[in-house]
C-alpha positions as CSV (number, residue, x, y, z in Angstrom):
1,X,-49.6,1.2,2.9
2,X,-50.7,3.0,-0.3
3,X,-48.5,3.7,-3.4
4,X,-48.3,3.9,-7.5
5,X,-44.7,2.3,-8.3
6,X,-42.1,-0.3,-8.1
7,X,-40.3,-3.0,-10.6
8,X,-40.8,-0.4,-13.7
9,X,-37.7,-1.9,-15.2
10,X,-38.1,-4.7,-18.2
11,X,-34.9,-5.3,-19.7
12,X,-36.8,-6.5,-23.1
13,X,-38.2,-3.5,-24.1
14,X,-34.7,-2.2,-24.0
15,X,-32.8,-4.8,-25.7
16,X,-33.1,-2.5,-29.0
17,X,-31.7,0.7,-27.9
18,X,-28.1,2.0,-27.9
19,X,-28.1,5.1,-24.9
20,X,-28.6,4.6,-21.3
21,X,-30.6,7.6,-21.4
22,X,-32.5,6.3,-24.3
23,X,-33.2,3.3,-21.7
24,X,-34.6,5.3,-19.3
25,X,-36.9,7.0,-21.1
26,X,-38.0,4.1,-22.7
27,X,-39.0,2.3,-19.3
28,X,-40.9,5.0,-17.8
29,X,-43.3,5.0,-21.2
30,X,-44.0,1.2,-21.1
31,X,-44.2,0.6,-17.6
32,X,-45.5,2.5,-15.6
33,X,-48.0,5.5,-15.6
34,X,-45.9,7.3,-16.8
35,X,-43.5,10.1,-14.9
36,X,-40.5,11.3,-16.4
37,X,-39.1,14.6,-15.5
38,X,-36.7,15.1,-18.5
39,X,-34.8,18.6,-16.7
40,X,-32.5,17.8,-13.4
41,X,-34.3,21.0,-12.2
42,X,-37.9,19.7,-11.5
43,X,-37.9,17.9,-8.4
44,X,-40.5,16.2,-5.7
45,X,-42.9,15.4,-8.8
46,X,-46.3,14.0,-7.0
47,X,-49.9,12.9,-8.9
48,X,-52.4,12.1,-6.9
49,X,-56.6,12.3,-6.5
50,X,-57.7,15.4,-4.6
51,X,-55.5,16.6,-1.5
52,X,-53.7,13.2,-0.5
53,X,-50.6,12.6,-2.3
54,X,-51.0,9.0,-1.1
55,X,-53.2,8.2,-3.2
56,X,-53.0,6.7,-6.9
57,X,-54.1,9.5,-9.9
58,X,-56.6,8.0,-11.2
59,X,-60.4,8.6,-11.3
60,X,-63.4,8.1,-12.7
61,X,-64.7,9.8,-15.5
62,X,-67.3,12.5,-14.8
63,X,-66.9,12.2,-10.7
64,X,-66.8,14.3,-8.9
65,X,-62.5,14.4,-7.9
66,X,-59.9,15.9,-9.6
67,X,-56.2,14.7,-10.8
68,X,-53.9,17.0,-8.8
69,X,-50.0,17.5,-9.7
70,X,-47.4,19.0,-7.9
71,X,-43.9,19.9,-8.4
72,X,-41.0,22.1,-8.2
73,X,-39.0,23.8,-10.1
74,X,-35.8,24.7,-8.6
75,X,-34.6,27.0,-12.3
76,X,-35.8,30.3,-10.8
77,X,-34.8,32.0,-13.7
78,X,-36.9,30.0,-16.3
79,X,-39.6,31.8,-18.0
80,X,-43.4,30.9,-17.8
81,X,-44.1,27.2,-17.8
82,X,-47.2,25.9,-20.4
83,X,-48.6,22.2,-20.4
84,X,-51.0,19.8,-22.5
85,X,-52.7,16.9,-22.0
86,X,-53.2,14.0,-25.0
87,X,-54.9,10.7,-24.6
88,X,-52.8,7.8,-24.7
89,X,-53.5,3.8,-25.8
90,X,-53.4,1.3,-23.2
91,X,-49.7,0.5,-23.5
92,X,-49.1,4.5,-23.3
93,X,-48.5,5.5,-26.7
94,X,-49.8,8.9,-27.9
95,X,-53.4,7.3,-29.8
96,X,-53.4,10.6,-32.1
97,X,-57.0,11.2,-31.3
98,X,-58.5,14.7,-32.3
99,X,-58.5,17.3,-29.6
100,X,-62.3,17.3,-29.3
101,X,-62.8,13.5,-29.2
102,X,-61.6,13.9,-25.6
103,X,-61.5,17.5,-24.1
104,X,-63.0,20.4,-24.4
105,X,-61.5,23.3,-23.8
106,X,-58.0,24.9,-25.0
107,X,-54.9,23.1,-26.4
108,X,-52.1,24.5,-24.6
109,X,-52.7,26.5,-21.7
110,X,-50.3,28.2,-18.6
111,X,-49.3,26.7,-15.2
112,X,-51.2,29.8,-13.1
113,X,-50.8,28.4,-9.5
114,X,-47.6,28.4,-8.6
115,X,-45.7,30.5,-5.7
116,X,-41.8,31.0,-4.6
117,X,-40.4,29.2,-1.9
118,X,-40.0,31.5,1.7
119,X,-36.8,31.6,3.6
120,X,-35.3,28.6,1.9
121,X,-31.7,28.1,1.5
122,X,-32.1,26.7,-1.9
123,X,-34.8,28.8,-3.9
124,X,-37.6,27.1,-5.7
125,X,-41.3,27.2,-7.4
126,X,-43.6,25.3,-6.4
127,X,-46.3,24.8,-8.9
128,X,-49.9,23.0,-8.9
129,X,-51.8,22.0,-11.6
130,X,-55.6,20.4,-11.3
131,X,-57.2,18.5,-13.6
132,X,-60.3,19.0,-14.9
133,X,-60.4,23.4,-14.2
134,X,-61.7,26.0,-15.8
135,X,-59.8,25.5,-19.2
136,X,-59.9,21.9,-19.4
137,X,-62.4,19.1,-19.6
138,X,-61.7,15.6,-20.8
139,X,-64.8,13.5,-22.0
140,X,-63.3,10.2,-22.6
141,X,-62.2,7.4,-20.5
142,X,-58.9,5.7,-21.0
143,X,-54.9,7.0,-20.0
144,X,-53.3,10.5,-20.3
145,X,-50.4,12.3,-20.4
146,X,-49.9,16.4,-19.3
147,X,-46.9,17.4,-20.9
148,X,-44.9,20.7,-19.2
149,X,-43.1,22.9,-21.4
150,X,-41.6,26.2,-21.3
151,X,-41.9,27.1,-25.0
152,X,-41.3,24.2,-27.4
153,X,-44.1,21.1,-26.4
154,X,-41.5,18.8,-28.1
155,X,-39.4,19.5,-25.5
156,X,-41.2,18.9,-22.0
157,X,-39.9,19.7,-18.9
158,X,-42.0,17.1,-17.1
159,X,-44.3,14.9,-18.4
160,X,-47.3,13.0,-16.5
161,X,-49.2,10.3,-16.9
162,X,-52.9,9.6,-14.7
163,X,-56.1,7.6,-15.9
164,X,-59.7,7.9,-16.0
165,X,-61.7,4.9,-15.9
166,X,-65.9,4.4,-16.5
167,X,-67.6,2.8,-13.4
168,X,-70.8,0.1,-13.7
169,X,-69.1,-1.5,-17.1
170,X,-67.6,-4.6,-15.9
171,X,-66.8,-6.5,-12.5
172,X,-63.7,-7.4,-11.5
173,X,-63.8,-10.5,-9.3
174,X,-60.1,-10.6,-7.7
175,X,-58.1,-12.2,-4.9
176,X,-54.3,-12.8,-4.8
177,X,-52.5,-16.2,-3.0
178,X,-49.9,-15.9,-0.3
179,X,-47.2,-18.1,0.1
180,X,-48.5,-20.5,2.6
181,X,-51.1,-21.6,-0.7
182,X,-48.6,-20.9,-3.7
183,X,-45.9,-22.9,-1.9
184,X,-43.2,-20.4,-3.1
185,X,-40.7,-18.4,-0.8
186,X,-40.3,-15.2,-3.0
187,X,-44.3,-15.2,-5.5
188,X,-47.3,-14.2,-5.2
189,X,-50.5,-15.6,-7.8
190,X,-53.0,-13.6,-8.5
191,X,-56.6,-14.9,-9.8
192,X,-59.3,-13.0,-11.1
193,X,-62.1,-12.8,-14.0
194,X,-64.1,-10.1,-15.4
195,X,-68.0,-9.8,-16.1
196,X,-69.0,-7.7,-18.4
197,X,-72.7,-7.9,-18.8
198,X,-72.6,-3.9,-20.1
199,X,-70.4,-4.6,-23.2
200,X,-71.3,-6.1,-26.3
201,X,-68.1,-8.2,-26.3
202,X,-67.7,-10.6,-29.2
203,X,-64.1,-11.8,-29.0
204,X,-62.7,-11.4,-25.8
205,X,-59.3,-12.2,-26.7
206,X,-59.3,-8.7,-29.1
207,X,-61.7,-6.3,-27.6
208,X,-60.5,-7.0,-23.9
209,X,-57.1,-5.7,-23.0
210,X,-55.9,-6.3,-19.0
211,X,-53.3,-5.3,-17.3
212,X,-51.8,-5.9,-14.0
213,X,-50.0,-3.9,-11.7
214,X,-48.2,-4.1,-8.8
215,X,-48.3,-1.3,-6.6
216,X,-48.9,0.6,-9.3
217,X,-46.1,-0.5,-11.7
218,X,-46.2,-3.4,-13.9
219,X,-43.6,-6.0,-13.0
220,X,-41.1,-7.5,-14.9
221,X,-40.4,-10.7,-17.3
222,X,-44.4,-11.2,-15.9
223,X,-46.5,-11.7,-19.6
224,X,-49.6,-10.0,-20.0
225,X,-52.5,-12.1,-18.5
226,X,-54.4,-14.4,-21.0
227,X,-57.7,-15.9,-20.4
228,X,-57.9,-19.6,-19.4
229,X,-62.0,-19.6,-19.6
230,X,-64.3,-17.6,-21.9
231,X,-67.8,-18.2,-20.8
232,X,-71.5,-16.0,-21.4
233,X,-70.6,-12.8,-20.0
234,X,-67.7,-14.0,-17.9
235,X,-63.9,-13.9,-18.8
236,X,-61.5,-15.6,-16.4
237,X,-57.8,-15.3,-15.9
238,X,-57.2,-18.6,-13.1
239,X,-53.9,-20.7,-14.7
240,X,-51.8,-22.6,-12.0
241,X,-49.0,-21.9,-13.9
242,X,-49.7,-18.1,-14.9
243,X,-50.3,-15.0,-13.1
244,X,-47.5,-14.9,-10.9
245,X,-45.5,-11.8,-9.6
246,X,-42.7,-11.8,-7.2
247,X,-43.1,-10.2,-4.2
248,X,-40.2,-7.8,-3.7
249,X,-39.8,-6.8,-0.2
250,X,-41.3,-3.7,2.2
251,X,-39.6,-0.4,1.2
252,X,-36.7,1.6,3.4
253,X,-37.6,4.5,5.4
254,X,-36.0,7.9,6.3
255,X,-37.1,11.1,8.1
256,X,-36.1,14.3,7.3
257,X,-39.4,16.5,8.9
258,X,-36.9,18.1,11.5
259,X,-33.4,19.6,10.6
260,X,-32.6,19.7,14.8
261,X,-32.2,15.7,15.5
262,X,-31.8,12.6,13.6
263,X,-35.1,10.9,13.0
264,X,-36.4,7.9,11.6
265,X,-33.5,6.1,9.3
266,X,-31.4,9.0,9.5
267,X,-28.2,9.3,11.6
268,X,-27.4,12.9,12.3
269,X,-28.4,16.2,10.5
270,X,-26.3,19.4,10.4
271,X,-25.7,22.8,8.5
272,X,-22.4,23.6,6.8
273,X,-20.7,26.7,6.9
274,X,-23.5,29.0,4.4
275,X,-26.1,27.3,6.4
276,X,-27.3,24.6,4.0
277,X,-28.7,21.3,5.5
278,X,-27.3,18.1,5.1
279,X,-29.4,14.8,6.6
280,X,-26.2,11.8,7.0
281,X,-28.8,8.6,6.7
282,X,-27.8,5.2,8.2
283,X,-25.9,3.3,6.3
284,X,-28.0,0.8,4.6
285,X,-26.9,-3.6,4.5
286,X,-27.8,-5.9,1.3
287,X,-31.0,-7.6,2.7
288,X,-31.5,-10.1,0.0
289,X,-29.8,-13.1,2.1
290,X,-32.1,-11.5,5.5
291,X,-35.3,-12.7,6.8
292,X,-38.5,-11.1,5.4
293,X,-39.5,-8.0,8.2
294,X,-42.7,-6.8,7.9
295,X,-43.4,-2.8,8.7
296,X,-45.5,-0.4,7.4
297,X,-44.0,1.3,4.2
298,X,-45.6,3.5,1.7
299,X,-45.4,1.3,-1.5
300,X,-42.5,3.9,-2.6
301,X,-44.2,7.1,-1.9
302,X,-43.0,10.2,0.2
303,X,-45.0,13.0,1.9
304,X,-43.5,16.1,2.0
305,X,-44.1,17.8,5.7
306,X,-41.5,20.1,7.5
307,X,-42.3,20.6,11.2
308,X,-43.3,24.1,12.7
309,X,-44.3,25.1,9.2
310,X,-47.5,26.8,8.2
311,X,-47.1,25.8,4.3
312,X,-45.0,22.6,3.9
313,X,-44.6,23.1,-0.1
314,X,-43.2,26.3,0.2
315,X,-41.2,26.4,3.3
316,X,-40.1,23.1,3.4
317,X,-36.3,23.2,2.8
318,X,-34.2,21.1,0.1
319,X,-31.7,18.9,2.2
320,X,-28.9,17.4,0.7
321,X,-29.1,14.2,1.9
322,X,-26.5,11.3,1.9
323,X,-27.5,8.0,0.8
324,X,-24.9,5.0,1.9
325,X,-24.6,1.3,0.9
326,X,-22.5,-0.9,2.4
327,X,-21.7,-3.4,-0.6
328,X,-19.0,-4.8,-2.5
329,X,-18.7,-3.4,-5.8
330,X,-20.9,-4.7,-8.7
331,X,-20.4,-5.3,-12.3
332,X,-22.9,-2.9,-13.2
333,X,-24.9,-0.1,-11.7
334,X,-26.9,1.3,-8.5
335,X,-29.5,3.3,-8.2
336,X,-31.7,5.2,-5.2
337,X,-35.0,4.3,-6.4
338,X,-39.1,5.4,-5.4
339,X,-41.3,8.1,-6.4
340,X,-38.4,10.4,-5.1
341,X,-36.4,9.4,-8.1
342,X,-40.0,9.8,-10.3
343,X,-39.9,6.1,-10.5
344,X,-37.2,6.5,-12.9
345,X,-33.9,5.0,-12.8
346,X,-32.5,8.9,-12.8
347,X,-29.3,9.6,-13.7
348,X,-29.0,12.5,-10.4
349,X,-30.0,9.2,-8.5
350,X,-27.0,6.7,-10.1
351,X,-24.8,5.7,-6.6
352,X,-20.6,6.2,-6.8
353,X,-18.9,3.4,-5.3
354,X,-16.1,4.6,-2.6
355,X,-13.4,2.3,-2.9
356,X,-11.7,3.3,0.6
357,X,-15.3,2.9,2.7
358,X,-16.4,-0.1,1.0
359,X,-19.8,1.2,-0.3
360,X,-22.0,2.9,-2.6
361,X,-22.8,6.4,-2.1
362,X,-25.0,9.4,-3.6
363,X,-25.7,12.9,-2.2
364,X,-28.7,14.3,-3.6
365,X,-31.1,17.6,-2.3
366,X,-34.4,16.2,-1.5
367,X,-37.1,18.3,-0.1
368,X,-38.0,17.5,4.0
369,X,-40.3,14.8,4.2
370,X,-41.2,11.1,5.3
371,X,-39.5,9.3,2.4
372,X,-39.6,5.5,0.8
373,X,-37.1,4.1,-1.3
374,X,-35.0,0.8,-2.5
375,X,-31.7,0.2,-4.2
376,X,-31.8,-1.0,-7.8
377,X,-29.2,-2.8,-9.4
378,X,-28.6,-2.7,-13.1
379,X,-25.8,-4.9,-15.0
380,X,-23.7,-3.9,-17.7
381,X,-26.1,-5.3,-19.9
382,X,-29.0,-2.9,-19.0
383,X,-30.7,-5.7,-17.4
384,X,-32.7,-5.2,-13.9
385,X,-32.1,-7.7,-11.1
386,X,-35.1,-7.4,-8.4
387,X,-33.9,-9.6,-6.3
388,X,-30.0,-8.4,-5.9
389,X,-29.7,-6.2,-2.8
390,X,-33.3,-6.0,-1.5
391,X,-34.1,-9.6,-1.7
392,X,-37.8,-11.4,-2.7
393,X,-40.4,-12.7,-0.2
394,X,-44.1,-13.9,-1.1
395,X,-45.5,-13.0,2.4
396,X,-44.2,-8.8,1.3
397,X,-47.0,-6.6,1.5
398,X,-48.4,-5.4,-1.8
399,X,-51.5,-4.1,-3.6
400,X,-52.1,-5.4,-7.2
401,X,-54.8,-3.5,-9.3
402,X,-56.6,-5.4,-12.5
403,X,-57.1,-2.3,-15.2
404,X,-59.3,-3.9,-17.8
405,X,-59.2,-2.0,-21.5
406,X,-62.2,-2.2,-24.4
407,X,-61.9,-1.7,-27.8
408,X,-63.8,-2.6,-30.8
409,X,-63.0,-2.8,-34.7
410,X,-65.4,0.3,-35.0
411,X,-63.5,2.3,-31.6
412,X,-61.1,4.7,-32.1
413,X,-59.1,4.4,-28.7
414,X,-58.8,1.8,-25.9
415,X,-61.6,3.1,-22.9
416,X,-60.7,2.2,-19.4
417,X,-63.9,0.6,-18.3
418,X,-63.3,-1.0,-15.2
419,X,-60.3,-1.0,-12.3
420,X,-60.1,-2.7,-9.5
421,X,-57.8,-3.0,-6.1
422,X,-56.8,-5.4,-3.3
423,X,-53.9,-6.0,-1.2
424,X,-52.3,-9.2,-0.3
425,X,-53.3,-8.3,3.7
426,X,-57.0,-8.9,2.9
427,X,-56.7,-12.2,1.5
């Protein structure tokens, strides 16, 4: 039940821009950690710790793991691929700090591990990039971004965001309320407070910066938690009428490991005529008028795994798979949504409604694997809806993390010094 994403979308930080592109860009930067492949041709972008793509890419400083990213590139003619990495604020701007303030090592440097695809029908590269290596080092806690380029860094092919955070600063005291306490069919309450015995803090109000995420990704029309009680050492964030973040629901599942039978969420599979693999899923139903169903999801996340193959990244195949909604048509837009899309309300993953069947539909090639994902609906407006199609329900599984942020009047950049995890199972 682990993950990074979900409810990235806040139609306020949008209100001020003119191109749905524009938009999209816009709410990767501000709410999430931030993914945004910016060509069509990089696809099944993952960041994780170490060697499970499960997990959430972020780490403390000096440990002992590394920040691993992997991703494809399916533009086999493109010429060598460079990246950098620049330390961001806490809301994910570019802080403009000097180079050696937070790594040693080179500025710009080449993607070397990378390998072409085997026996695929659609070629690809699959590169791999971990973080710190031989050429890089970062020295300072706080959030980053590694930027992919080919040859102008302006213009990044990918660009990544992942955190480091310093342990044995503060404590994080945290618990979330399920809807038998809060009394509400579709929130969820969170309370928490923060010791900080470590820090010379002087005003908590301007030194402290915290931030709440929901499986990763902050959620909408939610404002930033305040504190309710500053005490010796202690800060706490416990308002009745604050802290709350609606639940959602469990993500959809599909299973596209085998290419010889329907799986999991998928209703046939087949080659066409040059051999290229297509994977029909069921058609999905509007669930925001069903009952809440609990089942074991991946908070948005996919693993990629092709059965009967000795390396999964490379001879996994691209299928082009067919995506189905039965709904009447909107006054706006739908999207496929997940870490498949790169948390990103992608223009490759914007549905077409089908006037004769009724529904929504999008064919789009996604590499075999055990996927998550949702339907998003956006209005004409540019404004997100998260309850339209998939519904709201306080008793949906989630994790909510507490990141808090320190910065003085004499600091140069917001330091990460202290994260912490729990899931509304354990409470």
């Amino acid at each position: 039940m682990r993950g990074f994403y979900y409810y990235l979308l806040f139609p306020a930080y949008c209100l001020s821009l003119r191109a749905k592109r524009s938009n999209l860009v816009v709410y990767s930067l501000l709410l999430t950690v931030f993914c945004y492949a910016q060509d069509p041709d990089i696809r099944s972008v993952q960041c994780f710790v170490g060697n499970n793509e499960l997990t959430d890419p972020v780490m403390e400083l000096g440990g002992n793991e590394k920040i691993t990213l992997w991703f494809d590139d399916l533009n086999e003619k493109r010429g060598s691929l460079k990246y950098i990495i620049v330390h961001c604020d806490a809301n994910w701007n570019e802080d403009r700090l000097y180079l050696a303030d937070y790594m040693d090592g080179f500025e710009e440097n080449y993607l070397r591990d990378y390998a072409l695809s085997f026996q695929t029908k659609i070629n690809y590269l699959h590169y791999s990039l971990q973080i710190p290596n031989e050429d890089v080092h970062l020295k300072a806690s706080g959030n980053y971004l590694i930027k992919i380029f080919e040859t102008d860094r302006s213009k990044p092919v990918l660009v990544q965001g992942f955190s480091l955070y310093e342990r044995g600063k503060v404590n994080i005291n945290l618990r979330t309320k399920g809807p038998m306490i809060t009394g509400q069919d579709c929130l969820q309450q969170l309370e928490f407070s923060v010791q900080h015995p470590a820090l010379p803090v002087r005003d908590a109000t301007m030194e402290l910066k915290v931030r709440v995420t929901q499986n990763g990704l902050q959620v909408p029309g939610v404002e930033l938690p305040q504190p309710s009680f500053i005490d010796r050492g202690v800060v706490s964030y416990i308002l009745a009428d604050k802290n709350w973040y609606p639940g959602g629901n469990e993500y959809r599942v599909f299973d596209t490991r085998s290419l010889d039978f329907g799986a999991q969420g998928v209703q046939m599979v087949r080659r066409d005529n040059q051999g290229y693999p297509y994977a029909v899923l069921n058609v999905d139903a509007p669930r925001e008028e069903q009952r809440y169903s609990f089942y074991n999801d991946l908070n948005g996340k996919f693993r990629i795994e092709a059965y009967r193959m000795r390396n999964r990244q490379t001879e996994a195949e691209y299928v082009i798979t067919a995506f189905t909604l039965a709904e009447e048509e909107l006054n706006g837009d739908v999207y496929v949504f997940g870490e498949l899309s790169g948390w990103n309300l992608h223009p490759n993953f914007k549905m077409t409604y089908n006037l004769e069947r009724g529904a929504y539909e999008l064919n789009v090639p996604l590499k075999q694997g055990y996927y998550n994902y949702r339907y998003l609906f956006v209005d004409k407006y540019g404004n997100i809806d998260p309850k339209a199609i998939e519904g709201c329900f306080a008793e949906t599984e989630n994790y909510y993390t507490v990141w808090v942020y320190y910065r003085t009047v004499y600091d140069r950049y917001d330091r990460l010094v202290g994260i912490h995890t729990v899931g509304t199972l354990l409470n």
